[in-house]
C-alpha positions in Angstrom: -6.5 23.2 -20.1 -7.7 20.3 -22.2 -9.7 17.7 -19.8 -6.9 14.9 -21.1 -4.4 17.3 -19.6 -6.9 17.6 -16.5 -7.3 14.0 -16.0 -2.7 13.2 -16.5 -2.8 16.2 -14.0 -4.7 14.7 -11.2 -3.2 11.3 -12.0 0.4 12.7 -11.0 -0.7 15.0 -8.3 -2.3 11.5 -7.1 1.1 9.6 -7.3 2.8 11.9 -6.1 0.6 12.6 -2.4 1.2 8.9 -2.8 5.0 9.4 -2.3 4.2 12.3 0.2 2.0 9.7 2.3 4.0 6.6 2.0 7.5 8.4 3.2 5.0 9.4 5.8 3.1 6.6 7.0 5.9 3.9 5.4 7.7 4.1 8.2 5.6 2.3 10.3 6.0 -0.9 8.8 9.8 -0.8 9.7 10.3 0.4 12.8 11.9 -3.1 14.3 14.3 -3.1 11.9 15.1 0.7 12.2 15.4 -0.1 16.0 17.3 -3.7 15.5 20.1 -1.5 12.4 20.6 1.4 14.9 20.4 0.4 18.3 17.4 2.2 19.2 14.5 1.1 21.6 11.2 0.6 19.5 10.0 4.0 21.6 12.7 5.5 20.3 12.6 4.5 16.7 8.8 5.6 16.9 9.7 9.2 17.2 10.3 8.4 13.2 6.5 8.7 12.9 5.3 10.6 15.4 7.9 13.1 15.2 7.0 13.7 11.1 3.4 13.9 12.5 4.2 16.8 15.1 6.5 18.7 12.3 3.6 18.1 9.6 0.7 19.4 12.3 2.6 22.7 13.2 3.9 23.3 9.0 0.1 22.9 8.0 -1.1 26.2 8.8 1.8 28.2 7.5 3.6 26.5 4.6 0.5 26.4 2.3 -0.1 30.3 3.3 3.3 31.3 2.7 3.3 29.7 -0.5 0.1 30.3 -1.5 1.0 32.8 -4.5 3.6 31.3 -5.8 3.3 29.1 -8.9 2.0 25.6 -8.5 4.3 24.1 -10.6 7.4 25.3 -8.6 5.5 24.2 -5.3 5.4 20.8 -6.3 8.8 20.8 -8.1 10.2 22.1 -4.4 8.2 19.4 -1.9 8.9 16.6 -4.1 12.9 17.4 -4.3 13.3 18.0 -0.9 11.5 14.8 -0.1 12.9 13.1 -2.6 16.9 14.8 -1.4 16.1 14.2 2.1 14.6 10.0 1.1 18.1 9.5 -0.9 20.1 11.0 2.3 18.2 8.2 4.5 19.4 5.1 2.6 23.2 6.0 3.7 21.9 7.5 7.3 24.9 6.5 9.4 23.2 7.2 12.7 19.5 7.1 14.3 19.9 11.0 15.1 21.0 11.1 11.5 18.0 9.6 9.7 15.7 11.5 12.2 16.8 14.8 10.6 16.1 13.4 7.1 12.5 12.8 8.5 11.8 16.3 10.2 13.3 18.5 7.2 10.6 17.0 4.3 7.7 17.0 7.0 7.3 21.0 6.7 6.6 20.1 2.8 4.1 17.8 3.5 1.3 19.9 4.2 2.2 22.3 1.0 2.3 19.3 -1.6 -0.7 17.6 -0.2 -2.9 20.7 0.6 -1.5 22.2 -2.5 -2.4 18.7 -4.7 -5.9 18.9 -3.6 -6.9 22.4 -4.8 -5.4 22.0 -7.8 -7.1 18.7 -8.4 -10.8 20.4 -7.0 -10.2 23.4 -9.5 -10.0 21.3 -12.8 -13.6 20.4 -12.2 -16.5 22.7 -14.1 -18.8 22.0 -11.5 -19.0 21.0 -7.6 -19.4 17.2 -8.6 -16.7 17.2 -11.4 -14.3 18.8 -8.2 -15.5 16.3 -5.8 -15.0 13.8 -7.8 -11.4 15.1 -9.1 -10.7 15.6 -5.5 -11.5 11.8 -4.4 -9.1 10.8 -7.7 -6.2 12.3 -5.3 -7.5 10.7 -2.3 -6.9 7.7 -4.1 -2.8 8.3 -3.3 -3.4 9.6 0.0 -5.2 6.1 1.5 -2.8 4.1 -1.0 0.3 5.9 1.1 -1.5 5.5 4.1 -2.1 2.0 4.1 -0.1 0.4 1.5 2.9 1.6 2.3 3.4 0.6 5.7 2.4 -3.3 4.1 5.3 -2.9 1.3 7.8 -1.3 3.4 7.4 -4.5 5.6 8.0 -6.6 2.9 11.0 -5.3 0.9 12.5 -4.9 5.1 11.7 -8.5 5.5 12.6 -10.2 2.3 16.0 -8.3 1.7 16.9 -5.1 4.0 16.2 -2.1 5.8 17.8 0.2 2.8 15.5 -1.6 0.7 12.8 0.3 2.1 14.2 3.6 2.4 15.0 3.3 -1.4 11.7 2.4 -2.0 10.3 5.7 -0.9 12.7 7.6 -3.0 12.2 6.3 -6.0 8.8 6.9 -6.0 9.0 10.9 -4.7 12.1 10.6 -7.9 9.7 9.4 -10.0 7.1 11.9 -9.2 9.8 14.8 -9.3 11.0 13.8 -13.3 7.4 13.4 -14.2 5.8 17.2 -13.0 9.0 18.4 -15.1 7.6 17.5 -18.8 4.4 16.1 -18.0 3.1 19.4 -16.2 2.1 22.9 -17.5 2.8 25.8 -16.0 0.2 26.3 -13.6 0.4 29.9 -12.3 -2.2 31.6 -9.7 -4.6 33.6 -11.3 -6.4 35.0 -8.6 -3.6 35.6 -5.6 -5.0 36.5 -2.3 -3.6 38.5 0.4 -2.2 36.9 3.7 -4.9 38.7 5.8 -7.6 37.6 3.8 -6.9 34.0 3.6 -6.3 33.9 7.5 -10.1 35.5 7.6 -11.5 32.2 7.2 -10.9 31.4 10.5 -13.6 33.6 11.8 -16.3 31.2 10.0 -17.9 29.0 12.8 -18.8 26.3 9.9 -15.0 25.8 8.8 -14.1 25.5 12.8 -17.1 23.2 13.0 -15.7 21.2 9.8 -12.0 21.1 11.5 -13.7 19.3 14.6 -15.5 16.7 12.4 -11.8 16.3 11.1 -10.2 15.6 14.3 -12.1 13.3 15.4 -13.5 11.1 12.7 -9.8 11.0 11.5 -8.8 10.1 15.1 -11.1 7.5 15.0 -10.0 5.5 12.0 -6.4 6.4 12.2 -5.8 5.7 16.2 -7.1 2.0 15.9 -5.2 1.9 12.5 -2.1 2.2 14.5 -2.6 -0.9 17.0 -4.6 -2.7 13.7 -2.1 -5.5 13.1 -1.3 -6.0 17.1 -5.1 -6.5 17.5 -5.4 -8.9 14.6 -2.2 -10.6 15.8 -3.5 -11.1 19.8 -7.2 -10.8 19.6 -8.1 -12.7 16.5 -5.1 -15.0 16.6 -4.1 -14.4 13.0 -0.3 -15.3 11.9 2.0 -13.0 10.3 0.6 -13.8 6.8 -3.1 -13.8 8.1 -2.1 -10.1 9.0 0.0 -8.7 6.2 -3.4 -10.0 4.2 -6.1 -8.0 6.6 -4.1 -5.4 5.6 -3.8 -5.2 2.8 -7.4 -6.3 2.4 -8.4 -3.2 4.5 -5.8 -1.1 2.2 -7.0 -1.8 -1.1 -10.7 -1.3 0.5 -10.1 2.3 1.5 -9.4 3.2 -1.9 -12.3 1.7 -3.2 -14.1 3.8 -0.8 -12.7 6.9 -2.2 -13.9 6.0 -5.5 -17.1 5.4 -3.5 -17.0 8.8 -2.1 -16.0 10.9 -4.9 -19.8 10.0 -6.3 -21.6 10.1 -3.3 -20.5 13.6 -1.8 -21.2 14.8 -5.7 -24.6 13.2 -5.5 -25.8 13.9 -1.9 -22.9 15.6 0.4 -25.1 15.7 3.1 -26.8 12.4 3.4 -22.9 10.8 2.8 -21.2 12.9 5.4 -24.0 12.0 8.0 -24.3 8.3 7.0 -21.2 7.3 6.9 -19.5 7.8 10.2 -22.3 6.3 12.1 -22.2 2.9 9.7 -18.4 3.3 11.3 -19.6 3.3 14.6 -21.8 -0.1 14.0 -18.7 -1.8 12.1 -16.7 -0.8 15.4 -18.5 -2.2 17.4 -19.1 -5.6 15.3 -15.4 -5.7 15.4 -15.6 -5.5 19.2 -17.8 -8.4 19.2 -16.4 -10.8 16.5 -12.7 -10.2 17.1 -11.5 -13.7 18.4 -13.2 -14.8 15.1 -10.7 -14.7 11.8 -13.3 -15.2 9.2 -15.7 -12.9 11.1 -13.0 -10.4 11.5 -12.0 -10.3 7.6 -15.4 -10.0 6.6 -16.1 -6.8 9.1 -12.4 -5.5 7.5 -13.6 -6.0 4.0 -16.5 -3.1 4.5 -14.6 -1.2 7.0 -12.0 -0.5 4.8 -14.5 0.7 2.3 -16.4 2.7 4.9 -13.1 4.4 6.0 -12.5 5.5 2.7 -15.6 7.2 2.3 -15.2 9.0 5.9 -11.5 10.3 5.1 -12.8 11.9 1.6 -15.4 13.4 3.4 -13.6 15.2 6.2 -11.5 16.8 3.6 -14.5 17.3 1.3 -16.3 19.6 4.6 -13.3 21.6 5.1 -12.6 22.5 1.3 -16.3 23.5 1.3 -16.4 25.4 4.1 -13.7 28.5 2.4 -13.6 27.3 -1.0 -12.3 31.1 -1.3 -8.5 30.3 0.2 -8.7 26.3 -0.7 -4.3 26.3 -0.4 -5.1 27.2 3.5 -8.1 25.7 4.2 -6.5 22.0 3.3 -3.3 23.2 5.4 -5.8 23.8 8.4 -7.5 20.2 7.5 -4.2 18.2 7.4 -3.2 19.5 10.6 -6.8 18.9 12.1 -6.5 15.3 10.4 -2.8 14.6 12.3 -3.7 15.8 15.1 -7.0 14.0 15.5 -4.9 10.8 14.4 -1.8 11.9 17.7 -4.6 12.0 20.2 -6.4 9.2 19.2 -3.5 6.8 18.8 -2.3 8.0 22.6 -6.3 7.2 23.9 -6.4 3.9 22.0 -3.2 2.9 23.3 -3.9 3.9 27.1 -7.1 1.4 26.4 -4.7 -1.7 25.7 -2.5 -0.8 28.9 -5.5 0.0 31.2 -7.7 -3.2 29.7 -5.8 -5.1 26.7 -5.4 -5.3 23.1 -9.1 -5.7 22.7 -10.5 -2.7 24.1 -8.3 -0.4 21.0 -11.3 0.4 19.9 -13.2 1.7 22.7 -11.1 4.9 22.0 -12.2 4.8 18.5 -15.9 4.4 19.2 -15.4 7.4 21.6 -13.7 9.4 19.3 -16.6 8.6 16.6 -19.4 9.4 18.9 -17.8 12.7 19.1 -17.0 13.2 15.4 -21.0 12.5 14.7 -22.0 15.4 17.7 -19.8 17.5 15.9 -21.6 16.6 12.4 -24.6 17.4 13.9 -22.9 20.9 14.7 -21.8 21.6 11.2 -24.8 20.9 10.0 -26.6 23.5 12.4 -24.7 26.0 11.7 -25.5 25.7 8.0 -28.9 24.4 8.2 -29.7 25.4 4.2 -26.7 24.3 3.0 -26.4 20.9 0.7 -22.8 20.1 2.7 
């Protein structure tokens, strides 16, 4: 495939983990006027994202295997219409119960897009940098779904409705969909594996090792990410717009720090992946200390976001190299490290607020790092030759 096609291929597998991500994460930013149109408690209209979370951490393992010979174009044609069915069927949801099952059904396609988006983008590269770098391109949509979305989804629920919202996230997954039909080649597997042989994997200590960085560096980043705005709102006594623009501030950071770390894992993997989670742990703990401060606090966001960016491309970046034989699997075994790192977390940094306040978030962050770095330390033992 021409490297034109290469670069229009990763740029729609990047949109479209973008439409993946955003239904995903999206959500978040509207769950008081979910709860206020329904009739739910905000508990109960959370089960919106934690719920997708659970689906998406059980699905990762088994939906990339199970579709793991089939062609790539028909994968993606078949995650992005059911989420893009199941988005459409959410705008007219008469009923909480309703709109729940239009959440659970796309989740199981999450993990086969996503891990699915990565390999593909990884295997247009001619060498390791060229795929790390390909690979960062489509991390680009995963951070922008992560954290934009839940900023936009706000918005268009605030300025007009709830629906608004909802059909925000299907045209984009629509979008997506009509584009992969003419804009993408056929993109058969030329080298299938069997079932038993990609399952093997799981016997290398360095790809368990890699999984473990995964749970908790994720955890780290994504379970304060969760209580972010409440701890901008009560501890450094932003206003609504102060907030929306930490936000986005810390959003449109993270991607930058994929760009970031699509250049520095192809330069020096190990020095980035060691680096970077311990700069995290000294911008957590400046956060800590200059909270009540606004200005203080935006500045620390500013490089945070950029840090984070770095960290998230990384994790993936460990696992990929760790069985670079079955990369389909491997990124299903990392998305369900990475979500369930990110349930764990969110449930520690919350028991922090109710034991001690909205301050102390990130003490279950900074524990959840320490551990992330030990585990680092692990990986890099059990590889002691290797570059990553």
């Amino acid at each position: 495939m021409a490297r034109t096609n290469n670069g229009l291929l990763v740029f729609i597998l990047a949109v479209g983990v973008f439409g993946i991500l955003n239904t995903e994460m999206g959500v978040v930013g509207i769950i008081p006027q979910v709860s206020e149109h329904f009739s739910v408690s905000i508990p109960t209209a959370g089960w919106l994202v934690s719920g997708f979370a659970l689906v998406v951490a059980l699905a990762g393992p088994t939906m990339p295997l199970l579709f793991s010979k089939m062609n790539r174009k028909t994968v993606m044609l078949l995650a992005l219409g059911v989420f893009s069915l199941c988005n459409m069927a959410a705008i007219v949801a008469p009923t909480f119960e309703c709109l729940m099952v239009t959440r659970i059904a796309p989740a199981a396609f999450h993990p086969l897009y996503v891990s699915m988006a990565l390999a593909v983008a990884a295997q247009t590269g001619r060498t390791e940098a060229e795929s790390a770098q390909a690979s960062s391109r489509v991390f680009v949509g995963v951070s922008a779904g992560m954290v934009l979305g839940v900023p936009i989804a706000s918005f268009l629920a605030s300025v007009a409705m709830l629906q608004a919202s909802l059909s925000f996230f299907a045209v984009v997954t629509i979008a997506v969909f009509i584009a992969t039909i003419f804009l993408v080649p056929s993109l058969p597997v030329e080298k299938g594996m069997t079932y038993g042989r990609q399952i093997a994997i799981l016997k290398k200590p360095v790809l368990w090792a890699s999984l473990f960085v995964t749970i908790f560096l994720n955890g780290a980043m994504f379970g304060f990410y969760s209580y972010m705005a409440d701890y901008f709102g009560v501890v450094s006594h932003m206003g609504a717009f102060a907030v929306s623009a930490a936000l986005l501030i810390y959003g449109a950071m993270n991607i930058v720090g994929n760009v970031v770390s699509g250049h520095a894992l192809a330069k020096n993997p190990r020095l980035t992946i060691v680096l970077a989670p311990c700069v995290l742990v000294v911008l957590y703990a400046v956060l800590f200390a200059v909270g009540a401060c606004e200005v203080a606090t935006f500045i620390t966001i500013f490089v945070l976001g950029i840090v984070a960016g770095v960290v998230n491309n990384a994790n993936q970046f460990l696992v990929a190299r760790s069985a670079p034989e079955a990369p389909d699997f491997s990124n299903g075994l990392y998305l369900t490290a990475a979500n369930l790192g990110t349930t764990v977390a969110t449930a520690l940094c919350g028991a922090f607020i109710t034991l001690l306040g909205t301050h102390f978030s990130l003490m279950g962050s900074l524990i959840f790092l320490v551990l992330g770095i030990a585990c680092v330390v692990w990986r890099i033992a059990v590889v002691p030759n290797n570059h990553a």
